[in-house]
C-alpha positions as a Markdown table, in Angstrom:
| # | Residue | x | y | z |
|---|---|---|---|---|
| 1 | Unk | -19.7 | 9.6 | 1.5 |
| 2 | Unk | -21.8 | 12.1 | -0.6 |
| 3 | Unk | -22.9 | 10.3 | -3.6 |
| 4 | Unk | -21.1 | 13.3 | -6.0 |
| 5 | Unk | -18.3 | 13.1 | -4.8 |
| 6 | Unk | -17.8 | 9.3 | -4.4 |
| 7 | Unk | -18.9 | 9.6 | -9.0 |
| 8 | Unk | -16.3 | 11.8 | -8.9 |
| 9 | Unk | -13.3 | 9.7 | -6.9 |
| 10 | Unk | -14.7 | 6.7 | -8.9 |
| 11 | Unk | -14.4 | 8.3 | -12.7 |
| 12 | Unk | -12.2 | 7.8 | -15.2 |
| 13 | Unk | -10.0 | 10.9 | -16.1 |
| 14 | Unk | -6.6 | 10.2 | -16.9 |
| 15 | Unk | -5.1 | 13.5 | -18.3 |
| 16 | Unk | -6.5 | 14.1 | -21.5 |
| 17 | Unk | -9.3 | 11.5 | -21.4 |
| 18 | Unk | -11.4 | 13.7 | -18.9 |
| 19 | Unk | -14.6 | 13.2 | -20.7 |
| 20 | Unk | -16.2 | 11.2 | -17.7 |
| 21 | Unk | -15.6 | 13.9 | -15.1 |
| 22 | Unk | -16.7 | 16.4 | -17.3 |
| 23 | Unk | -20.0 | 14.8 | -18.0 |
| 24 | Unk | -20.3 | 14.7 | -13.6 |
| 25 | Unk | -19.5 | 18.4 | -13.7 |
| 26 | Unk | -21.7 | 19.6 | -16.6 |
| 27 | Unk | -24.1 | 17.5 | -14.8 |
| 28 | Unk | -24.1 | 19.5 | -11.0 |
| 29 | Unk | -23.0 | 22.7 | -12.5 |
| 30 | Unk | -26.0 | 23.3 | -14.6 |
| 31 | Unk | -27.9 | 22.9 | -11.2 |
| 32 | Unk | -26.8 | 26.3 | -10.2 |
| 33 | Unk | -25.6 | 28.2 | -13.1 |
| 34 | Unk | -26.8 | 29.7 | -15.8 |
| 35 | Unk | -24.2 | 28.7 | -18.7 |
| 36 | Unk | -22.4 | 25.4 | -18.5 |
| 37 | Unk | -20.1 | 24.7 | -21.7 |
| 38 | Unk | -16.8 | 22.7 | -22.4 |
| 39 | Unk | -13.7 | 24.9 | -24.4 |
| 40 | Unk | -12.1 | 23.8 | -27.1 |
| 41 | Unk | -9.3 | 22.2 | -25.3 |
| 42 | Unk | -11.7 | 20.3 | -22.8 |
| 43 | Unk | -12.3 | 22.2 | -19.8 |
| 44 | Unk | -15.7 | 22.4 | -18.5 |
| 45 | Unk | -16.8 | 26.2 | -17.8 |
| 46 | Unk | -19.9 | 27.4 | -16.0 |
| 47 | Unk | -21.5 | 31.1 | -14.8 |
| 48 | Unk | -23.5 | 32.4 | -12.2 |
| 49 | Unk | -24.3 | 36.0 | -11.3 |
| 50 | Unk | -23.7 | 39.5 | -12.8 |
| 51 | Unk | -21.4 | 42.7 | -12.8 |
| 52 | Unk | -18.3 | 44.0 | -13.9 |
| 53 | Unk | -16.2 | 41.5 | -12.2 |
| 54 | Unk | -14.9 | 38.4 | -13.6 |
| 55 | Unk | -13.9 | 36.1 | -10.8 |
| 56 | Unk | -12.3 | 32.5 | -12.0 |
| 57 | Unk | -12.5 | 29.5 | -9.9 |
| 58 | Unk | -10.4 | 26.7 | -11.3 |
| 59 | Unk | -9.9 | 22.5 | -10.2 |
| 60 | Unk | -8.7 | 19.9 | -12.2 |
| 61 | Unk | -10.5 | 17.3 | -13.7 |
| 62 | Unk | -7.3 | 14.9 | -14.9 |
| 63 | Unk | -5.7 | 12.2 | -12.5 |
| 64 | Unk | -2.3 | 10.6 | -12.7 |
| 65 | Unk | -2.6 | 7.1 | -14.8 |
| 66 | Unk | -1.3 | 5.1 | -17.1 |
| 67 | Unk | -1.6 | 4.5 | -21.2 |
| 68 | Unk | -1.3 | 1.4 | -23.2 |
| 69 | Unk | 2.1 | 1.5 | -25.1 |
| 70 | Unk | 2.8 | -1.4 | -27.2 |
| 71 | Unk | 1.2 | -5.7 | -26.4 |
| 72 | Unk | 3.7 | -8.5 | -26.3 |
| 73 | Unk | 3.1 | -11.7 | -28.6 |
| 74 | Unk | 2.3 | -13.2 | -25.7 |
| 75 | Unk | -1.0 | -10.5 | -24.6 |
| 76 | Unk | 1.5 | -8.6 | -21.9 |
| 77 | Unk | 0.4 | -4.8 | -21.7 |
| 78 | Unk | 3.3 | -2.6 | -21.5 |
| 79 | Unk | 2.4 | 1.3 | -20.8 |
| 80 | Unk | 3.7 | 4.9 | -20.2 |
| 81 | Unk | 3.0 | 7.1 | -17.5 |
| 82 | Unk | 1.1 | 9.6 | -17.5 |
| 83 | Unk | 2.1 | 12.3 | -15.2 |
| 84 | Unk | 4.2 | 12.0 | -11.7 |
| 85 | Unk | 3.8 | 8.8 | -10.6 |
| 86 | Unk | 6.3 | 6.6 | -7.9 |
| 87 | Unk | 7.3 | 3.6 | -9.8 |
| 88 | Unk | 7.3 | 2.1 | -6.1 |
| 89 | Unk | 3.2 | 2.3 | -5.9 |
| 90 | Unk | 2.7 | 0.2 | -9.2 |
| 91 | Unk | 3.7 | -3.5 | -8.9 |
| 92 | Unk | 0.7 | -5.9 | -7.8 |
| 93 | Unk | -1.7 | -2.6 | -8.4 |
| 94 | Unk | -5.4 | -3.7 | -9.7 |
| 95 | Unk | -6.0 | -0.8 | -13.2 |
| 96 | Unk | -8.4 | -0.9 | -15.3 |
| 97 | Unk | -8.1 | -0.1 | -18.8 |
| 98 | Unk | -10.5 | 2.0 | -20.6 |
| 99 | Unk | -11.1 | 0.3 | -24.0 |
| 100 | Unk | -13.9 | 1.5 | -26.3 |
| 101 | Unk | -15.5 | -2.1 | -26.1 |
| 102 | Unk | -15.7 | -1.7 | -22.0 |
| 103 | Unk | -13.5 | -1.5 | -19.2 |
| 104 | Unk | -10.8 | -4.5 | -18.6 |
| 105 | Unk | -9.2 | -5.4 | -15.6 |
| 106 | Unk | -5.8 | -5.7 | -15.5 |
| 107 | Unk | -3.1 | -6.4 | -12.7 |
| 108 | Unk | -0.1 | -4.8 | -12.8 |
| 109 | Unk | 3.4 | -7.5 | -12.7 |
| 110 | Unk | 7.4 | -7.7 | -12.7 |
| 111 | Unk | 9.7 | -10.4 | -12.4 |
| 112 | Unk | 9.0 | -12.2 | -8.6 |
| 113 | Unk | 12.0 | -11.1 | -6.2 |
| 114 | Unk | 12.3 | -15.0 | -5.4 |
| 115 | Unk | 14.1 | -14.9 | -8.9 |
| 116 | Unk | 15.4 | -12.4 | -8.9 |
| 117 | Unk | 19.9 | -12.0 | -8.5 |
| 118 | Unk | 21.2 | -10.1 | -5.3 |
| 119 | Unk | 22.0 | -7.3 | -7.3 |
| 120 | Unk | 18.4 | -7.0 | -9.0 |
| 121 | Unk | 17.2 | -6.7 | -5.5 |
| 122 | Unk | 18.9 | -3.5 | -5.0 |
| 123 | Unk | 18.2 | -1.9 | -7.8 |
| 124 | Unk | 14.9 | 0.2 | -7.4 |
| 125 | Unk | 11.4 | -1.3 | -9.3 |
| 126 | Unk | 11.1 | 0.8 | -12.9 |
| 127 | Unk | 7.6 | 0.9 | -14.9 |
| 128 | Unk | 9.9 | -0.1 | -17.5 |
| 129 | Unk | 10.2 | -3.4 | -16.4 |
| 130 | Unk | 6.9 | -3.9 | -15.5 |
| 131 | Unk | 3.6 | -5.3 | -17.4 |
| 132 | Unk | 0.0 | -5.4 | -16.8 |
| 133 | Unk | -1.4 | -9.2 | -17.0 |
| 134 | Unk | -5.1 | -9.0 | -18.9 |
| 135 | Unk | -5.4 | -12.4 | -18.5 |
| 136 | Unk | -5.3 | -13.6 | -22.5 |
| 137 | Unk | -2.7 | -15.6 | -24.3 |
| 138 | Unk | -1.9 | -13.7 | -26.9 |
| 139 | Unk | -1.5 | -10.2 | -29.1 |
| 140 | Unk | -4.2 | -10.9 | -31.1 |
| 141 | Unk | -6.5 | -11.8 | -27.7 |
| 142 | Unk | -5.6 | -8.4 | -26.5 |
| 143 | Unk | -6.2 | -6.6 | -29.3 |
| 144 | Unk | -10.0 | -8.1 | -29.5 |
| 145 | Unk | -10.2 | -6.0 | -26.0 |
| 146 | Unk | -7.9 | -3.4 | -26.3 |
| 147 | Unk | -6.3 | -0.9 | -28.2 |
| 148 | Unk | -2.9 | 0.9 | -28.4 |
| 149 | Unk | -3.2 | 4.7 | -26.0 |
| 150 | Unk | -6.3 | 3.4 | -24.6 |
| 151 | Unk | -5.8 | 5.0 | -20.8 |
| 152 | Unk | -5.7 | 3.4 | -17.9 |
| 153 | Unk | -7.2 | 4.1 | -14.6 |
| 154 | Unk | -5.9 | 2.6 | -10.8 |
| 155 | Unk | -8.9 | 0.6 | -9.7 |
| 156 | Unk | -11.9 | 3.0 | -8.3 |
| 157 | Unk | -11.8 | 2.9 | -4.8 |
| 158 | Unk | -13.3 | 5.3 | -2.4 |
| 159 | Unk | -14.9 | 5.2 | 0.8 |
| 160 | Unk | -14.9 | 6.6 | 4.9 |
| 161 | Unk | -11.8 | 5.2 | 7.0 |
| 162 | Unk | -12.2 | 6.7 | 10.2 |
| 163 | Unk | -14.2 | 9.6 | 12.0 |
| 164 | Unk | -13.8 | 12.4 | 9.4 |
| 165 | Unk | -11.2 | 10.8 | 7.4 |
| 166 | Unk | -12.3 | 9.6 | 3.6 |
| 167 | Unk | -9.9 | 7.9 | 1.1 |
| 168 | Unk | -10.2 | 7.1 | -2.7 |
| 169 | Unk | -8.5 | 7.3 | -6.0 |
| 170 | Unk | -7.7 | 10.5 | -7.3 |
| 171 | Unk | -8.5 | 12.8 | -4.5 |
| 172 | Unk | -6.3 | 14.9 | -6.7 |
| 173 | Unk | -8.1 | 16.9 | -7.9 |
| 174 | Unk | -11.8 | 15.0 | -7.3 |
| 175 | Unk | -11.8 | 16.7 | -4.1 |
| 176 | Unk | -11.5 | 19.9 | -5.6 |
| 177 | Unk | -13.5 | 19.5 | -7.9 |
| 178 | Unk | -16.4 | 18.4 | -5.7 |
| 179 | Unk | -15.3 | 22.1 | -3.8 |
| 180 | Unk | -15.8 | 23.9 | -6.8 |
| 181 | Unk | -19.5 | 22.0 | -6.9 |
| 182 | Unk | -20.5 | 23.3 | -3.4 |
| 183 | Unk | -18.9 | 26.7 | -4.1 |
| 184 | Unk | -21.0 | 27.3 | -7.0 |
| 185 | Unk | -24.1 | 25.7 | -5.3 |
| 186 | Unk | -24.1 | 28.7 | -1.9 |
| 187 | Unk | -22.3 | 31.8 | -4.1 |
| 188 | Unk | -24.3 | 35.1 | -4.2 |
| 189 | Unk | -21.9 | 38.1 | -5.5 |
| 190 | Unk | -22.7 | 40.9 | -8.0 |
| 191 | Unk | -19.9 | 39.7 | -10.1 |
| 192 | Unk | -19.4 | 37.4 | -13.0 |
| 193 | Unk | -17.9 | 33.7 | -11.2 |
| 194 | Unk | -16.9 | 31.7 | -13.4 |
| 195 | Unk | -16.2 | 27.6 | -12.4 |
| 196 | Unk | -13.8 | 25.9 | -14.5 |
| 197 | Unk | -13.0 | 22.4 | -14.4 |
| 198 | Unk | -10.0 | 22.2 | -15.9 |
| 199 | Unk | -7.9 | 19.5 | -18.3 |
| 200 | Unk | -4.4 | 18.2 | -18.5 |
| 201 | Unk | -3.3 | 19.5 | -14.9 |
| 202 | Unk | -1.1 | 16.8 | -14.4 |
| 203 | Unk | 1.1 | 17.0 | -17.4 |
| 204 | Unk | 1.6 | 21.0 | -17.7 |
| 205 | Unk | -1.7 | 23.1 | -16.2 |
| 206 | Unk | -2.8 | 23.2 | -19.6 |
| 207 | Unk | -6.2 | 23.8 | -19.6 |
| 208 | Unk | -6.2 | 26.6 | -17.0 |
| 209 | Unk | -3.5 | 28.4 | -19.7 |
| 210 | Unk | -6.2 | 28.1 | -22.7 |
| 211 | Unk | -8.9 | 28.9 | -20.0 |
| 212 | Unk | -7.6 | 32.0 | -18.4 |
| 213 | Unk | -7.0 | 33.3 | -21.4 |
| 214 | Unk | -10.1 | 33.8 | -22.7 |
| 215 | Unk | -12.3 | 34.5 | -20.0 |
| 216 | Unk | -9.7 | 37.2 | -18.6 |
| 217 | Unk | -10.6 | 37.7 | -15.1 |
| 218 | Unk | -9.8 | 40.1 | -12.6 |
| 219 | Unk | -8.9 | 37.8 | -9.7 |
| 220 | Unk | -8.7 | 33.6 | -9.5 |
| 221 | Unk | -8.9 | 30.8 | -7.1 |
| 222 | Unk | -7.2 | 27.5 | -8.1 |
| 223 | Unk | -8.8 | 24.9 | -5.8 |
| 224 | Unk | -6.4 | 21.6 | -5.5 |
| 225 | Unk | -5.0 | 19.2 | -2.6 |
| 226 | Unk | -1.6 | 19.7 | -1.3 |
| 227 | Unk | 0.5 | 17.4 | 0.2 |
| 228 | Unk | 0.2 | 16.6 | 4.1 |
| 229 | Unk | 3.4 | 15.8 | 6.3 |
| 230 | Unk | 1.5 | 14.0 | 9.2 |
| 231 | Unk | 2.9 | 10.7 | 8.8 |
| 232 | Unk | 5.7 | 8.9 | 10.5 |
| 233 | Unk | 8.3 | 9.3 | 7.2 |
| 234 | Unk | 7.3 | 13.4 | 6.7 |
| 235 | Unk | 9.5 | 15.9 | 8.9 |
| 236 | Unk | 7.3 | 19.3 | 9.7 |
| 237 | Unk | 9.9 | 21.0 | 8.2 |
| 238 | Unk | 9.5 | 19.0 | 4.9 |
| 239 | Unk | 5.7 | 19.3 | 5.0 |
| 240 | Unk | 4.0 | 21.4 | 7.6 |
| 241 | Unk | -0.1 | 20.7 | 6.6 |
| 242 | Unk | -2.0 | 18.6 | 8.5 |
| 243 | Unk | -5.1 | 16.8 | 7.6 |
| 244 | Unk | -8.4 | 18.2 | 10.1 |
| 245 | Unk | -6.2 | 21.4 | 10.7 |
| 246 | Unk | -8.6 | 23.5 | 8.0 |
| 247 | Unk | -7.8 | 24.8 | 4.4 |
| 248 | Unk | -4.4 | 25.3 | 2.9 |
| 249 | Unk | -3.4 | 28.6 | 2.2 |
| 250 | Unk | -0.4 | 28.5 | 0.0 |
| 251 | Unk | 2.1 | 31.4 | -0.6 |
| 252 | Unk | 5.0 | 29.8 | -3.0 |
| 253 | Unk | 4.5 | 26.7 | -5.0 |
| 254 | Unk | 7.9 | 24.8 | -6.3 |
| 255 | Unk | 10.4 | 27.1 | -4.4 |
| 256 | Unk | 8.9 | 30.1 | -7.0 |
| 257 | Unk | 9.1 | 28.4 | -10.4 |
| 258 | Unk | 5.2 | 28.1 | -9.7 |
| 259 | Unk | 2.9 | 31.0 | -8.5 |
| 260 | Unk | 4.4 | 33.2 | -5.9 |
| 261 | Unk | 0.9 | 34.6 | -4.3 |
| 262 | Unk | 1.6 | 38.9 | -4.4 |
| 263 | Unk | 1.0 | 40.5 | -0.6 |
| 264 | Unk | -2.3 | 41.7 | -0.9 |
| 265 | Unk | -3.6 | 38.6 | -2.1 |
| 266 | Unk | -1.9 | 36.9 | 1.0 |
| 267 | Unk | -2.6 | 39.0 | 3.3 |
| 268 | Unk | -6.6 | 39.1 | 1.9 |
| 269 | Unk | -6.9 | 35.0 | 2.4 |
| 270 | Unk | -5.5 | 35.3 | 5.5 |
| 271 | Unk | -7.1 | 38.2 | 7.3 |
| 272 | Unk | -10.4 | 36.8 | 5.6 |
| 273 | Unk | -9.9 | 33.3 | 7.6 |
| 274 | Unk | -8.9 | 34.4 | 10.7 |
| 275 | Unk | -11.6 | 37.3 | 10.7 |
| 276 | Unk | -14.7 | 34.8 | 9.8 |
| 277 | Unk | -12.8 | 32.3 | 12.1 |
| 278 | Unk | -12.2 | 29.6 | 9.5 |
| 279 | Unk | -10.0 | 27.1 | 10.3 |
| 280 | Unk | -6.8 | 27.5 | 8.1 |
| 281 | Unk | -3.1 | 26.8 | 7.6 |
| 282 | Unk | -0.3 | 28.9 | 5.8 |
| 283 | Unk | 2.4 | 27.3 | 4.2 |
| 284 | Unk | 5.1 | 27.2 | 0.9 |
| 285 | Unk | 5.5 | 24.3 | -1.2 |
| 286 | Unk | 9.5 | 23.3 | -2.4 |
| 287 | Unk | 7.7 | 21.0 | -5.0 |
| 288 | Unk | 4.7 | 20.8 | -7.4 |
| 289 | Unk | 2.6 | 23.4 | -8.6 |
| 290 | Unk | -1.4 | 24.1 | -9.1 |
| 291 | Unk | -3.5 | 25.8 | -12.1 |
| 292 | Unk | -2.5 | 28.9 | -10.2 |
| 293 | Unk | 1.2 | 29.3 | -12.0 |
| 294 | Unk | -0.8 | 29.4 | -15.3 |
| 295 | Unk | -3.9 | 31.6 | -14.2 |
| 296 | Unk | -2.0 | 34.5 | -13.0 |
| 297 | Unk | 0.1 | 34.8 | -15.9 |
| 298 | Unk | -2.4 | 35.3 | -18.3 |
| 299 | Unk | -2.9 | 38.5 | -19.9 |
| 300 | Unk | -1.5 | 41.2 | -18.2 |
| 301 | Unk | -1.3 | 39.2 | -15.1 |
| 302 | Unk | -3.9 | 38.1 | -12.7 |
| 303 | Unk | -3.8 | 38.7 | -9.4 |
| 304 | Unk | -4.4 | 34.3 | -8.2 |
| 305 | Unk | -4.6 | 32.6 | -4.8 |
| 306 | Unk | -4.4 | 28.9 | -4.1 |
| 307 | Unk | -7.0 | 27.3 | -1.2 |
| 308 | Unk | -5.9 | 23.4 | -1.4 |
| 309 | Unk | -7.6 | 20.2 | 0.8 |
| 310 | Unk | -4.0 | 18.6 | 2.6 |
| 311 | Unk | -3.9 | 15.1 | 1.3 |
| 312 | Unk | -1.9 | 12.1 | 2.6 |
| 313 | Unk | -0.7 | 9.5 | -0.5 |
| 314 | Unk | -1.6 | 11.7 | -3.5 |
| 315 | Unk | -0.1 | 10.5 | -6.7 |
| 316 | Unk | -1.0 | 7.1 | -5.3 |
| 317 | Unk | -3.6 | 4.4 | -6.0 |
| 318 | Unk | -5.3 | 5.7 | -2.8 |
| 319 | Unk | -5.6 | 8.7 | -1.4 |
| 320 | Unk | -6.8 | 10.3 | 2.0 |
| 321 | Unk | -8.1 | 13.4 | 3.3 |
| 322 | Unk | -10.4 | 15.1 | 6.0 |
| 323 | Unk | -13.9 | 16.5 | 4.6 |
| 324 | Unk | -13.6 | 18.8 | 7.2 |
| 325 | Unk | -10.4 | 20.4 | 5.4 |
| 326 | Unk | -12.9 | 20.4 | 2.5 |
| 327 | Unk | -15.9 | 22.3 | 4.1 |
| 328 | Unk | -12.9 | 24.9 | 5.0 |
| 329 | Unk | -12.1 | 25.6 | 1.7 |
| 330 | Unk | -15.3 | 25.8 | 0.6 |
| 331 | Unk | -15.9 | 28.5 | 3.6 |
| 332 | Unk | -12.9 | 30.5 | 2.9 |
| 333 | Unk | -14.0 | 30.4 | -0.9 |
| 334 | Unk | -17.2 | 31.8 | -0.6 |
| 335 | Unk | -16.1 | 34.9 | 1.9 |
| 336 | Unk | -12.8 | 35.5 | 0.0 |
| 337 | Unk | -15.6 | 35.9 | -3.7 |
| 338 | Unk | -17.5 | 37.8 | -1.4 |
| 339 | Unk | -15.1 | 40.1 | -0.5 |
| 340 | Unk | -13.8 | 40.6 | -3.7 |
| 341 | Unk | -17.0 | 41.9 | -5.4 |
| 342 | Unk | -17.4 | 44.2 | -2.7 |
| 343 | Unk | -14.3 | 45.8 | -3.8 |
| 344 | Unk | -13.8 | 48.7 | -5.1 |
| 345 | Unk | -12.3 | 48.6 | -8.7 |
């Protein structure tokens, strides 16, 4: 795995505690462009090129996580969530939290089903109920450690599983950040592009609202994952992408309460894929949404497409997805900026 993105799977970034992405980013942005800076609300921005054109690129730094809540007499860790998460995915899950004094290890617990009545059993597992087990004896242990809101991460994990296939914590949006890196690194336009790594995409696209607004551009890219229906419990008609069948290309996110991509745009991504032969799939999403629903409603509108990397598991301690889905979004990226600076006004 490229040693980038593997610091960028690995990072801490919990939605509104990005600052360890955006000190990766800062760093491999300022390779290629010319002006690298981070926003008032957290979002890292960078520049490269010249002209009349602003083009926006945008991928989110945050991951889905956890924050400390409130510590039992007894040093027990109880804690929110922050942003969708399954409450299935959590018991028996290593996390780490980040305190100020250093990361602590923490493993998340409920009460064992061997105890538990017939009726508990049926009842679906809630974070409520749960804990996370710091291994101290007492509130005033934890406290030497921790401290209340400190966020908490799903342990780093990353690595190759087979052939082309990678996995790792918070593919969404790592991957599409690490895009955005590679994007930035090849692009040659006469046109202002601007990269931004955005904050707080898991609880309300929020810093591609604050972002979009004041760089204004004439056309936008979100890069993001999107969730792949190639397992056994997915029906295609539920979920038609595919890992290794190329770059998303999505036209409706959350039945239209997210963007709803305008023809032209559409039929631009797609007639640029299929005329540089890039390997691509189209598709609409019934739930979720990406930077895009905020982009291309800022200012008088902006016309926004969404390129996303199909990813099995996201939301989940571990995620996986195909680099080659990755290189194709990087591909159709580059052509699609291409093309739009050539444009005529």
């Amino acid at each position: 795995m490229d040693n980038v993105l593997k610091k960028l799977i690995n990072a801490a970034g919990v939605s509104g505690y990005e600052k360890e992405v955006a000190a990766i980013m800062q760093e491999e942005l300022k390779k290629s462009c010319s002006e690298v800076y981070t926003d008032n609300f957290g979002n890292v921005v960078a520049k490269k090129g010249k002209g009349k054109k602003k083009i926006m690129l945008a991928a989110h730094m945050d991951e889905v996580g956890l924050l400390v809540k409130y510590i039992t007499k007894e040093g027990y860790v109880n804690f929110i969530k922050v942003g969708g998460i399954d409450d299935r995915v959590l018991v028996g899950q290593r996390v780490i939290i980040k305190a100020k004094k250093g990361p602590v290890t923490g493993i998340i617990g409920a009460k064992p089903p061997h105890l538990m009545k017939e009726e508990e059993r049926k009842q679906p597992a809630k974070y409520e109920d749960m804990f996370i087990d710091i291994g101290v004896q007492s509130r005033e242990d934890a406290l030497k450690r921790i401290e209340i809101a400190d966020p908490i991460i799903f342990e780093p994990v990353s690595g190759l599983l087979n052939g082309s296939l990678y996995f790792g914590k918070a593919i969404d949006d790592r991957v599409g950040c690490y895009a955005l890196i590679k994007i930035m690194e090849k692009i040659k336009v006469d046109a202002q592009v601007y990269a931004v790594a955005t904050a707080q995409e898991e609880v309300g696209l929020k810093g591609a609202r604050t972002a979009s607004f004041a760089i204004q551009p004439s056309f936008a890219i979100a890069i993001d994952t999107t969730v792949a229906g190639d397992n056994p419990q997915v029906k295609e008609v539920e979920s038609n992408w595919k890992l290794g069948e190329g770059v998303a290309i999505t036209i409706i996110e959350a039945s239209g309460r997210g963007v709803i991509v305008n023809e032209k745009v559409k039929d631009m991504l797609i007639q640029t894929a299929k005329s540089n032969h890039i390997k691509h799939q189209i598709g609409v999403v019934e739930g979720g949404m990406t930077d895009a629903a905020m982009i291309y409603l800022a200012g008088e509108g902006i016309p926004t497409g969404v390129l996303s990397i199909p990813t099995r598991y996201i939301h989940a301690p571990t995620g996986v997805f195909n680099m080659e889905d990755v290189n194709s979004t990087v591909e159709l990226t580059l052509k699609v900026v291409e093309k739009i600076a050539q444009a005529r006004p």
